[in-house]
N, C-alpha and C positions, 0 to 999 in steps of 0.2 A: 405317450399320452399328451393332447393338447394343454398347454398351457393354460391355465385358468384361475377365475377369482375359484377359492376355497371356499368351500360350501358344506355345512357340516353342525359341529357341536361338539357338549361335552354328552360323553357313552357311557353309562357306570353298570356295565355286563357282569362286573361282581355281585350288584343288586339280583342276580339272575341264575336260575338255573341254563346250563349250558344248553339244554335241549331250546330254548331261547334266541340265542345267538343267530343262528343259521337263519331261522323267521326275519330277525334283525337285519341280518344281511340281505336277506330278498330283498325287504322292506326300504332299504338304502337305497339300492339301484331304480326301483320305483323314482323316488320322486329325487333322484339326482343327486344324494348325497356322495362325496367324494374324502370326507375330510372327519376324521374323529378327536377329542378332546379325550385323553384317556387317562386313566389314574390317579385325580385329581384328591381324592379321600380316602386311599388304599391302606397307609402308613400304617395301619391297624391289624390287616391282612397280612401286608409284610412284613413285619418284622415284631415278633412272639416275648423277644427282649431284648436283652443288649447286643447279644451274639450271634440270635438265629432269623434268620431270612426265609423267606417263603417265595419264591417268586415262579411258582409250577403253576398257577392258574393265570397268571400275567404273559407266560409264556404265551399259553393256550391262546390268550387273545389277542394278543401279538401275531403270532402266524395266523391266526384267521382273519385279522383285518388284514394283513399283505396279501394272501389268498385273493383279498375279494378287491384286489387294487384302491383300497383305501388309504389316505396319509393320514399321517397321526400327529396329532400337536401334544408333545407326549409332557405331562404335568408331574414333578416328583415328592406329590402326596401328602406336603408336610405344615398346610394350613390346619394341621388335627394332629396334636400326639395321642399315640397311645394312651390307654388307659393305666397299663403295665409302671410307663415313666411316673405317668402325674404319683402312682401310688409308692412307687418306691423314691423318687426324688421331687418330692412335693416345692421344696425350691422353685422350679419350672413354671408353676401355677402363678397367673398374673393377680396383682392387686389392685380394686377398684379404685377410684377417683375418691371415693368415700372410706379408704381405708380396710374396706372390708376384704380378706384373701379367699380369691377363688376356692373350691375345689375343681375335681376331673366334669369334664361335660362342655355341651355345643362347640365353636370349634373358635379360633383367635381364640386361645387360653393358654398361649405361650409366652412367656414372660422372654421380652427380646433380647435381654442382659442376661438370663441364663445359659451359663455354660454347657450344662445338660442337652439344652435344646439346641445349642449351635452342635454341641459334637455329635449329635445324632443325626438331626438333620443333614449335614454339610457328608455323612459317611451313607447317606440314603442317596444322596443325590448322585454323589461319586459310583453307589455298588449301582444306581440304574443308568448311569450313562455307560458302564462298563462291559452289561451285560446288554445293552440293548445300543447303542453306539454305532451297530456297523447296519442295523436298518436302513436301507437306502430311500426308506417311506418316512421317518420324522422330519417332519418340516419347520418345524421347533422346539425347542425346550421348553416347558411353561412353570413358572420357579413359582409354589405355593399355590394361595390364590385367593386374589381379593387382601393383601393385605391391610390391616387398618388395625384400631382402637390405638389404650395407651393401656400403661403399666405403673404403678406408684408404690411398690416393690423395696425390698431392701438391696437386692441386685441393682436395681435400678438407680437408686438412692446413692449409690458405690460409686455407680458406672455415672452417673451425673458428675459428679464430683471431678474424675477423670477427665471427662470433655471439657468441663469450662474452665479445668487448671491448663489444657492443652488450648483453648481458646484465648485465656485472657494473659496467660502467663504467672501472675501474680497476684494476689489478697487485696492489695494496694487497687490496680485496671479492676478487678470483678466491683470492688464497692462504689468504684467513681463509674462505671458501667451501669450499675442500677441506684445509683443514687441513692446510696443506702444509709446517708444522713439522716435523709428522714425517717421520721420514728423510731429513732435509737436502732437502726437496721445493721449495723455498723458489722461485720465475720472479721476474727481475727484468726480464723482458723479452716480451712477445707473441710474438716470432718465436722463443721457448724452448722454445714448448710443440707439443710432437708428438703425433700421434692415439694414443691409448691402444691396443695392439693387443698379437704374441705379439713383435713385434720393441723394444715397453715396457714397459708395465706389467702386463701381461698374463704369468700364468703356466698357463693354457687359457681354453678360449673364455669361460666363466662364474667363472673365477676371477680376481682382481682385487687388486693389494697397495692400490689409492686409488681406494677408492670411487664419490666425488664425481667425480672425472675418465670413468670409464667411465659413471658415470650419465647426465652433463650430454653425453656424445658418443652415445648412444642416443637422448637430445632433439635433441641437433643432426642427428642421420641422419635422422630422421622427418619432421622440418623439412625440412632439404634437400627432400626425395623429395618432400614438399609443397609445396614452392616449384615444383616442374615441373611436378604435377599443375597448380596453380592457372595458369602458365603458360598452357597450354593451353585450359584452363576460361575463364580471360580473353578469349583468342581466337575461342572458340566462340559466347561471351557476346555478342562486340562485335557480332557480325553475323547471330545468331541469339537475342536475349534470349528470346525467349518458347520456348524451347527447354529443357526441364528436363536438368542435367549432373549424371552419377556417375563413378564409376568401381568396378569388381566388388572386393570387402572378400574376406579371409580367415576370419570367424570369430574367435577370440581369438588372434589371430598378434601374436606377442610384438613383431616390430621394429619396429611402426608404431604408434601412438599415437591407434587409432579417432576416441577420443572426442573429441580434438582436431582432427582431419583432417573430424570430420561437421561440424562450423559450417562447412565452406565444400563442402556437396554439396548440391545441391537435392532429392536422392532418394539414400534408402542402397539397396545393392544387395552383395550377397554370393555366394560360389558353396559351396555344401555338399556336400561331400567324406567322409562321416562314415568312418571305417573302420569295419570288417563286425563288430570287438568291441567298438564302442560303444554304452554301453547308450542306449536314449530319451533319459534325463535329459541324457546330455550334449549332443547333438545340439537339442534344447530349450533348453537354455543357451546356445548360441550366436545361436539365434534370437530371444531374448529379449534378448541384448546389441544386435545388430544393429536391433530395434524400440528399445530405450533407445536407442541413439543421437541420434536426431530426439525424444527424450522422447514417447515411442509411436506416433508415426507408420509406418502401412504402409510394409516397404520390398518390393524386389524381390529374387526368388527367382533370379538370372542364370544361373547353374550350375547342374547334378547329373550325375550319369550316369543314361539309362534302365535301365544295366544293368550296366556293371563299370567300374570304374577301371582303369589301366593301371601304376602306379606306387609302390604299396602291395607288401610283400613278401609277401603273400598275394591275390592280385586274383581275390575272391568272387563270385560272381554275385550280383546281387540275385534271388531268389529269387522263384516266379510272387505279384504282391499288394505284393512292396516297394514297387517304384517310387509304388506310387499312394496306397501308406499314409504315405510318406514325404514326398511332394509335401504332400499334407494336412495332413499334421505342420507344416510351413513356414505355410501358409495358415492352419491354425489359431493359429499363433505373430504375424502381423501380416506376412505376403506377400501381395501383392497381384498377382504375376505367377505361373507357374510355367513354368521355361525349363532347357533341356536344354544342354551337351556331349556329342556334336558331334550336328547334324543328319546328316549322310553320314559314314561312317567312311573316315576317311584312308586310304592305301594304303602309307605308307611313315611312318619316321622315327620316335619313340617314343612317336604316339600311335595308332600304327594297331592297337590291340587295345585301345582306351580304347572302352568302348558309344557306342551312334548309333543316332538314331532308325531311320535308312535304313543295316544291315550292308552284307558286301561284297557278301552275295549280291545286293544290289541291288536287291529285289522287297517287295511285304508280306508276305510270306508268312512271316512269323517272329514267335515269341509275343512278341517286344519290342516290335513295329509292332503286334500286337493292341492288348496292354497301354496303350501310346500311344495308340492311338488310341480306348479304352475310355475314359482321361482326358478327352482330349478333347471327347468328345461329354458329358460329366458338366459341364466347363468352361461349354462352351454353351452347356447346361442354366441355369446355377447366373445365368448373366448377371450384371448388377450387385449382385445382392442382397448381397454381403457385402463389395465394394469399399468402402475407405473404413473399414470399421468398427473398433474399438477397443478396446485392452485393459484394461480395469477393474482397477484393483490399489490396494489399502491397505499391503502390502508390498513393499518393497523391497531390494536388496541390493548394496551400494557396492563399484563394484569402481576401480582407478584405475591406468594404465600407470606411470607413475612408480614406484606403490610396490612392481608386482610385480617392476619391473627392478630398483631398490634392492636389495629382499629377495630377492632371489636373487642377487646380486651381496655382499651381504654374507660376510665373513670370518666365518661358525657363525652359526647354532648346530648347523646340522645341512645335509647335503648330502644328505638326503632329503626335507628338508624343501620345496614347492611350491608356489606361490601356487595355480595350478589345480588341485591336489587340493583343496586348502585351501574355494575355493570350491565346489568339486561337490560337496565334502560335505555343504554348508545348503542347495545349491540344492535338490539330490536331497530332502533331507528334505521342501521344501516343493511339490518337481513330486509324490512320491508322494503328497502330500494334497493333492492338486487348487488348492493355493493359489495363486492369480493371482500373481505377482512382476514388479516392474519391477528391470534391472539400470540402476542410474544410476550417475553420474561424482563427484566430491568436490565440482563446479562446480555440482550441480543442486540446487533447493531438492527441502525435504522434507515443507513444509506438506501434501501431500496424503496423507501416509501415514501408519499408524498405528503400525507395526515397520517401522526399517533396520536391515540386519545388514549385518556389515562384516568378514568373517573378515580376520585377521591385517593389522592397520590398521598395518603398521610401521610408514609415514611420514604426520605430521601436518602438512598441509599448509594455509599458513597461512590465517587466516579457517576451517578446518575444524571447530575445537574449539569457535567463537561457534556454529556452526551447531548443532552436535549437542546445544549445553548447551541452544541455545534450546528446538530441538526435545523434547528432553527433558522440560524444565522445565515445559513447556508439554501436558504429558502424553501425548508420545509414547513407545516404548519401545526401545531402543538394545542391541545386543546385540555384543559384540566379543569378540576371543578373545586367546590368550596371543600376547607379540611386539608386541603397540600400542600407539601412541604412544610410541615409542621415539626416533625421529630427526624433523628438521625437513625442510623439501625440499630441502636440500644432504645430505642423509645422514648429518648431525652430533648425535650426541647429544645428545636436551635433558637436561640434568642436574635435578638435584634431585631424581629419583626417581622409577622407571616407575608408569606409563605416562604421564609426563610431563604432557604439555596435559589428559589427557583421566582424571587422576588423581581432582577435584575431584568428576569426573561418574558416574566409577564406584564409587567411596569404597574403594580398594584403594590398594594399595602392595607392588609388585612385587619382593624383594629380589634373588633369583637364577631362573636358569634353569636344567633338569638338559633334555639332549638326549638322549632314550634309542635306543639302536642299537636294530636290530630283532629282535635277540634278546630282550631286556628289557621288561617291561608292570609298569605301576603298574593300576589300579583303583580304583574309587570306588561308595558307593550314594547312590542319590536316588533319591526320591519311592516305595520299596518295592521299588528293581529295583540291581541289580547290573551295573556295566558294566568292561571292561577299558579302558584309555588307554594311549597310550605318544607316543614321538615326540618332544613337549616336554612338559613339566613347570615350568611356570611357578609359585614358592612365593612365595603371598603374604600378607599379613595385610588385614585389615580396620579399615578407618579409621572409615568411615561407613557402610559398606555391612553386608548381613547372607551368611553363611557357608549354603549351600544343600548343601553336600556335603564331605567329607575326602578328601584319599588316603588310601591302604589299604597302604601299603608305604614301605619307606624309612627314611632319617633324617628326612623333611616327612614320616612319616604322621601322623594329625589336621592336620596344616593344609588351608587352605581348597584347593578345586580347581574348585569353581562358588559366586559370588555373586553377589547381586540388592542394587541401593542404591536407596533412593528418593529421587529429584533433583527438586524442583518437585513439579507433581504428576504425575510420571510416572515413567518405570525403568530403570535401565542393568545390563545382565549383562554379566559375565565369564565366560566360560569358559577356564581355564588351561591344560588338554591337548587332546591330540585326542584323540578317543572314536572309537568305532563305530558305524556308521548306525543301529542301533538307540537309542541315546541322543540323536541328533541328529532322530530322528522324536520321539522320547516329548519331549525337552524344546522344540522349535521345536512344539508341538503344544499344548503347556501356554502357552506365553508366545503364539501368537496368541489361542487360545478366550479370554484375560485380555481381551485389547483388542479383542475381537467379532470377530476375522478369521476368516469362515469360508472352508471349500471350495466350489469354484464347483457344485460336487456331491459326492456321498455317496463317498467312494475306491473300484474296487473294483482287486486289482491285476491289474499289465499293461495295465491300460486306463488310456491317457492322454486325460485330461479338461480341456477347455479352453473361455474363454469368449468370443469379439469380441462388440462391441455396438456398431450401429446408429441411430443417433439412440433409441426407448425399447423397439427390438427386441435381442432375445437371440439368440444363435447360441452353440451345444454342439457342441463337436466331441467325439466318442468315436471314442478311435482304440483298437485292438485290436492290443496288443503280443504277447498271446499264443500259443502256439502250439495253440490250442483254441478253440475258441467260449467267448465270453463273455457273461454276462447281465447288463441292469443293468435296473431299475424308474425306470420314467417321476417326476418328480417334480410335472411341472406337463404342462397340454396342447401338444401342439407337436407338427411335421409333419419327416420325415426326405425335406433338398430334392433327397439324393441318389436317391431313391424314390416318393416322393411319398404314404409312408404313414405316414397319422396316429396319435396314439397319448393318450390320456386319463393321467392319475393311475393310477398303480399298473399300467399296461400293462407287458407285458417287453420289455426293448427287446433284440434277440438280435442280438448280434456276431457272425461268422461271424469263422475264423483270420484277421489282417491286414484285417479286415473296418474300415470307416467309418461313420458315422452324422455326418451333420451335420445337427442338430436345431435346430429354429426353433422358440421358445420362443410360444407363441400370448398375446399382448397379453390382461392381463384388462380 
């Protein structure tokens, strides 16, 4: 079989009577599918109780996808226990944020510190890597799926305890850790300390009287949850090594800790969910996290809808050309699959009006089976040529779980204020200039890039500040904003004055913060243009550094609100407020063209422009956001491998609405 991107989804033929399948299988070779997602909510099926296993209808579809040269990304079931566990060991069952204990029902309702559910679990993954293992068609393992929520449990509560006596060592570090002077917070004991929640210290979900406690129980849930991932990863491993294992990512889902969760997956893999008013850029940002995770390695596309979600309070069609513009989007981002929810649409429960390759109506005869299957045959086409390839970037942009759970767990400056706005608005600036960007973690070096930016750097985490100075020093250029270097990785203020570690490297000195509601705007000019700011208001003075711009208002107007310091022989910005994407293109546009970072081409907008590279081959992706045709001019020779039409220097290259072009740049 030729090599190829995976093309496919998740298949739930247990929903089905067997007379079914075989239609299924016609229906696959139609529009190209090669690749099934299978077992993913079985756990129910298989296994009756503690001791008995059922796996005769699993069999069945097993050998019928090999029959029909299908691979399988085969899933071991266990995002759902039984109904049989929750009733006989009710333990298992998680407890809300609110104190309240679950019962049996919908699915994440496994409480991550029960033992129950690790032993079951961890003995389900081992009986199917056992029996299913010498498949020479699994092309991965898929551990759960979708992991996420929390737990606030007496297990939990146990297992809390454990972690931060294995973290901190002793009663003495955990109270100087969370400063627990204040308000007589004072534990003389391990068995003192209760999960942070609304029945503790908790006054709503994101509001918090002790920082340190709710931060360090956010690390400890992600752990947890990782500990049963790996669980099962181990199991799969021992009997299946050459076996690549994932499990399907959220995108930037705040309660799990990516970037620490990817050192233990051998492929990242995500499901893309974008809602119908998200612009490109954001949907691009997430695809670029998910490629940083493995430091740019291709991941998998696991998820999409061909055509609507189910669960959104507005459920959009994608519109005739989404689907395949968006798939694209993925692939030009460092996908190396593209895979669908659900192949057959359910008939009951709250996904039966979630898209599917195969509607109810049951036939091809619907423009979402076209559309599928126009993919398809493009996939085919396209064969190995762009598997593998990679994203080229001198830019990048630090983003890190810790500090957005900190910062937004923070007592002010503002309850507007959002670590994910925060970011989309330098990502945006630099997706609209076609700038390549890697999003990396606080843990990744930086040697290869010439600009990191690092919106609202609160927490400085230790070893962070060596890095940056070096980098710096070293004539890289460092770009941070107001709010950094504020706290250490306990969420405790470093004193002596903001922005603490990273004070040295930007040559400032932070005295106060003004938090503007949204009624109120300051302003500022640079570089001959006038822009508003509002939100925070960071006033600072100038040590070492130089003053690039004033506010325009206030008791701070003339004080600084952008400065540049030169550190070594290289540059650290400050930016003190938040601006408007107009000032966030004009100034990330002046600070790359300084350090030779260009666009991977000419901008024009609505066309997202993107680069993979193949050992000393190019690939362009132009994607057409607009709702028109778009023109762009060729810049070198190169052939479009969705068409097979070549194009010289100065040829137009014509986007058709939601139109593609994926351009193979011709070796001189």
């Amino acid at each position: 079989m030729v090599k190829k991107m995976l093309y496919g989804g998740d298949y739930n033929p247990e929903q089905w009577d067997e007379a079914v399948w075989e239609e299924d299988m016609r229906m696959f070779r139609l529009a190209g599918i090669d690749c099934v997602t299978l077992n993913v909510f079985s756990w129910a099926a298989l296994q009756s109780d503690e001791v008995t296993y059922h796996f005769e209808r699993l069999d069945k579809i097993m050998e019928l996808v090999r029959k029909n040269n299908l691979k399988v990304v085969m899933a071991t079931s266990t995002a759902a226990h039984p109904a049989w566990m929750a009733k006989k060991y009710p333990e298992v069952l998680r407890t809300e944020f609110n104190g309240m204990k679950r019962k049996f029902g919908s699915r994440h309702n496994s409480c991550p510190n029960s033992p129950v559910y690790q032993k079951y679990s961890v003995a389900l993954a081992r009986k199917l890597a056992e029996r299913y293992g010498t498949y020479d068609n699994i092309v991965t393992w898929h551990i759960s799926n979708e992991y996420g929520g929390e737990c606030y449990c007496e297990n939990c509560e146990k297992a809390f305890r454990v972690w931060l006596k294995e973290k901190y060592g002793s009663i003495e570090a955990l109270n100087k850790a969370w400063n627990t002077s204040f308000w007589g917070h004072t534990f003389y004991d391990w068995d003192e300390i209760v999960v942070p929640n609304l029945q503790s210290e908790h006054f709503a979900q994101n509001r918090t009287t002790f920082q340190g406690i709710s931060l360090d129980y956010r690390r400890f849930n992600s752990d947890s949850i990782l500990h049963n991932y790996l669980g099962e990863y181990e199991a799969v491993k021992a009997v299946t090594p050459h076996i690549p294992v994932t499990t399907n990512l959220m995108g930037f889902y705040k309660a799990l800790d990516y970037q620490k969760w990817a050192g233990y997956m051998d492929v990242v893999s995500w499901d893309n969910y974008p809602d119908p008013t998200d612009p490109p850029a954001l949907v691009a940002m997430r695809h670029d996290l998910m490629r940083g995770l493995k430091q740019g390695a291709p991941f998998m596309l696991m998820e999409q809808t061909p055509s609507v979600t189910n669960w959104q309070s507005y459920n959009l069609l994608k519109r005739p050309g989404d689907m395949r513009l968006i798939s694209y989007q993925a692939v030009a981002h460092g996908a190396d699959t593209v895979m669908f929810f659900q192949m057959r649409r359910s008939i009951g429960a709250c996904e039966k009006f979630h898209g599917a390759v195969i509607d109810h109506v049951g036939t091809e005869n619907t423009r979402v089976f076209r559309e599928v299957s126009q993919l398809g045959e493009e996939l085919k086409q396209l064969g190995d040529t762009t598997l593998d390839s990679r994203t080229p970037s001198k830019a990048a942009m630090l983003v890190d779980w810790d500090n957005w759970w900190a910062l937004e767990y923070s007592a002010g400056p503002s309850c507007d204020l959002k670590y994910m706005d925060e970011l989309a608005n330098y990502y945006t600036a630099l997706y609209d200039n076609n700038i390549s960007v890697d999003i990396i973690s606080a843990q990744d070096p930086l040697d290869d890039y010439k600009v990191v930016i690092a919106p609202v750097m609160y927490m400085t985490k230790p070893g962070a500040d060596e890095k940056i100075r070096k980098f710096v020093s070293e004539g890289g250029t460092f770009v941070t904003t107001f709010l950094s270097g504020l706290v250490d990785e306990h969420d405790l203020v470093i004193t002596g004055g903001y922005p603490g570690k990273l004070r040295d490297i930007l040559g400032i000195w932070v005295e106060e913060t003004d938090a503007l509601p949204s009624y109120m705007k300051n302003s500022f000019s640079w570089n001959g243009k006038d822009y508003d700011c509002g939100l925070i208001c960071d006033i600072m003075h100038m040590e070492n550094a130089q003053a690039l711009a004033c506010y325009d208002k206030d008791f701070y107007e003339g004080t600084p609100v952008l400065s540049k310091n030169e550190f070594g022989t290289g540059h650290a910005y400050y930016v003190a407020t938040r601006a408007g994407q107009d000032f966030y293109a004009d100034f990330l546009n002046k600070v790359l063209k300084e350090q030779g970072v260009e666009p991977v081409f000419k901008p024009c907008k609505g066309v997202e422009i993107t680069l993979r590279r193949k050992e000393e081959t190019n690939f362009l992706f132009f994607l057409n956001h607009n709702p028109r045709e778009s023109v762009l001019i060729a810049e070198k020779p190169g052939t479009d491998l969705l068409t097979g039409k070549e194009y010289c220097p100065g040829d137009e290259i014509v986007l058709q609405t939601k139109g593609v072009v994926l351009f193979k740049e011709q070796n001189a």
